[in-house]
N, C-alpha and C positions, 0 to 999 in steps of 0.2 A: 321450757319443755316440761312435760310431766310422764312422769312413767308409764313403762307401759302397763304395769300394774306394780299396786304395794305402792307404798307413802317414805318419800326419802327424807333423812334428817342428816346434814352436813353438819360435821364439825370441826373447829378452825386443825387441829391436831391428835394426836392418839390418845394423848391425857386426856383432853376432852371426850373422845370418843366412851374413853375407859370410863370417867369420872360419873359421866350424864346416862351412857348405858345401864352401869352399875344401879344409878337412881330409878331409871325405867324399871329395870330389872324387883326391885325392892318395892315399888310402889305397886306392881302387878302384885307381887305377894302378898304386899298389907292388903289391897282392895277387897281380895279374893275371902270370904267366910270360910271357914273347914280345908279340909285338906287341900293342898297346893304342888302339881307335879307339874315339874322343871326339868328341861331336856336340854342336857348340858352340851355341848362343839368342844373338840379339840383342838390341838394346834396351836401356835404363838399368839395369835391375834385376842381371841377373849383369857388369855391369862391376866392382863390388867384389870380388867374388869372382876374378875374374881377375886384376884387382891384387895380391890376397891371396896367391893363387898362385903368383904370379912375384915373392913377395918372401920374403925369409930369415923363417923357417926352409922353409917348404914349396918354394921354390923349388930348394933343395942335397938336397935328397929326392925331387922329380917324378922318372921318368925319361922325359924330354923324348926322347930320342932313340931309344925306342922305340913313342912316343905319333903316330899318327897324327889330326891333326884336322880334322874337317867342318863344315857349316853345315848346320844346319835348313832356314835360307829366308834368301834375301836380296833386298832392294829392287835392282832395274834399273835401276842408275846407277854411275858408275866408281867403283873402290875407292877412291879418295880423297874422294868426296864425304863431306860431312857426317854423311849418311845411311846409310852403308855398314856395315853390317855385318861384312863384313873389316875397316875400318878403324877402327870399335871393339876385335876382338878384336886388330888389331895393337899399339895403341897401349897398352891396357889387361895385353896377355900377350905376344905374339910376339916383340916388342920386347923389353919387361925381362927374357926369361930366356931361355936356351940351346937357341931351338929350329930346328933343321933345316929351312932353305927348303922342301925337298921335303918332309916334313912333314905341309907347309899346304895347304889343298885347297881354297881358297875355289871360288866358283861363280863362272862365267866371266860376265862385262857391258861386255865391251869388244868392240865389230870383230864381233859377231857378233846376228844375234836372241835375243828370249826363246826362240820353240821351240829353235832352235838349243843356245842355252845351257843347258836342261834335257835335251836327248841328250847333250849333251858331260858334262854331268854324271853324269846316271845311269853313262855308259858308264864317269868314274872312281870312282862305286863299285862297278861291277862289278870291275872291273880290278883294284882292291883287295882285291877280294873271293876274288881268285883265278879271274875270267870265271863263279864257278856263282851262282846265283841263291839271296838268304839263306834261310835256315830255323830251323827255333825252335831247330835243336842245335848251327846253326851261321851266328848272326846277324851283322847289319854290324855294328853299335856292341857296345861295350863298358858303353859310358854313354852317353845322351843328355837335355844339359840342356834345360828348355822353359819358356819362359815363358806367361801366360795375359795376353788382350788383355781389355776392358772389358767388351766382349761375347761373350767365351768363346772366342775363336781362338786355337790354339796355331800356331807355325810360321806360316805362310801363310794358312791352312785356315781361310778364311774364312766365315762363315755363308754358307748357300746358295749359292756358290760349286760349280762344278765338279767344281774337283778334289778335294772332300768322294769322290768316288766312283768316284775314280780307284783303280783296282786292280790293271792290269796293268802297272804304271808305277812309277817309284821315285821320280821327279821329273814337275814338275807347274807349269805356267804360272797365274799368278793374276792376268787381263789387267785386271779390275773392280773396283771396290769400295776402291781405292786410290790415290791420286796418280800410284806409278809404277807400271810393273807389277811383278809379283814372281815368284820364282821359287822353289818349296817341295816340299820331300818332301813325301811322300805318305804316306797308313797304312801302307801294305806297308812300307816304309822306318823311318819312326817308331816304325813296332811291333815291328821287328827289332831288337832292345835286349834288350841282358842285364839293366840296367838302367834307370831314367826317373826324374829328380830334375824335378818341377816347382817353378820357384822363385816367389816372390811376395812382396809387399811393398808396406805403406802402406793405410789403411783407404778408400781409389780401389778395393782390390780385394775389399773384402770382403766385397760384394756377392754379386761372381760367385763368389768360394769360395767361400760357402755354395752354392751352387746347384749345384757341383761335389762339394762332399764330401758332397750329402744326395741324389747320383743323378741329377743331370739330364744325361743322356746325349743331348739334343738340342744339346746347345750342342757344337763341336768338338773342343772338349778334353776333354768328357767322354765323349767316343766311342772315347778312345783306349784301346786293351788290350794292351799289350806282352806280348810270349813272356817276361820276367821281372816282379821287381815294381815297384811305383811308387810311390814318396816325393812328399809335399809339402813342403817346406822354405819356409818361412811365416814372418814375425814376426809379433808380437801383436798391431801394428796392422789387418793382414790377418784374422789369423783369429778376431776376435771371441769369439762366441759361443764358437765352437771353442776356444779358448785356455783356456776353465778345463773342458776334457774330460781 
């Protein structure tokens, strides 16, 4: 079988998932001349991978200091909450390896609204962008990692939610459907990738993978269509079926 779009990579277990990702992940960075912007996922699953990252040997080989990095989505609560997606990727990466405060771009949740804090955002990926607005020859990210929720949500982008249809927008309030509210790129944003590594893991998902790599474009991660291609980076818990393809 082959998907229905996007190129899948099966590996025997997590470790591998973490260990081999992590290398993709590093080798997209060394490839790349001059600046390098990287669109971080939250949540359990790429925590090893960032570990990974930011230990010997890939860590004496990133080049940190050219790597710009972002956030997909983040929950509306202060960076040090438990919750925080900054403060997974600080603790997991920012921390163990050499990287530049400025750098770091999380999404702003302190002293300010969600609307607020998705204009403060957009406007620092514009900023970065050079103030022009992305396009397929000359997108934001470099790479953007993503994870998939239970019910097909990647980033934010929550089923029948809103900002599924947000389009003139790069950032995107996600007030429902959630304990806090959240704050998430949008398709225009998400799709603006040279790259798209979905990660996954544990037979919890392998549900909705299948329903992912056999076309079902109702659910929100399968509506995604980046200006480059898109990887699934899977172990063999996850992808079933799919694993003797």
């Amino acid at each position: 079988m082959t998907p229905a779009f996007g190129t899948l990579r099966v590996f025997d277990d997590a470790q591998a998932l973490a260990r081999d990702g992590a290398r993709f992940v590093c080798g997209q960075a060394e490839a790349k001349s001059g600046g390098f912007a990287l669109c971080l996922s939250g949540g359990s699953t790429p925590r090893p991978l960032y570990e990974t990252l930011a230990t010997p040997p890939l860590r004496e080989r990133f080049p940190w200091s050219r790597t710009q990095f972002f956030f997909g989505d983040e929950r509306f609560v202060p960076p040090d909450d438990a919750a925080s997606n900054a403060r997974m990727a600080d603790e997991a990466l920012f921390a163990r390896a050499s990287v530049p405060p400025q750098n770091v771009h999380p999404i702003p949740t302190v002293g300010i609204t969600p609307a607020q804090a998705a204009v403060e955002y957009e406007r620092t990926l514009r900023a970065l962008h050079g103030g022009q607005a992305p396009t397929s020859d000359a997108p934001l990210f470099d790479l953007c990692l993503l994870g998939v929720g239970d019910d097909g949500h990647t980033a934010s982008l929550l089923p029948k939610d809103a900002a599924l249809d947000v389009r003139d927008r790069l950032v995107a309030v996600v007030a429902h459907g959630r304990p806090q509210a959240r704050i998430t790129l949008t398709y225009p944003a998400l799709e603006s990738s040279r790259v798209v590594v979905f990660l996954l893991q544990g037979d919890g998902k392998r549900a909705i993978l299948d329903r992912l790599l056999s076309g079902d474009d109702t659910l929100p991660a399968g509506r995604l269509r980046p200006v480059g291609p898109v990887f699934w980076f899977v172990d063999r818990a996850a992808a079933g079926r799919w694993a003797e393809t």
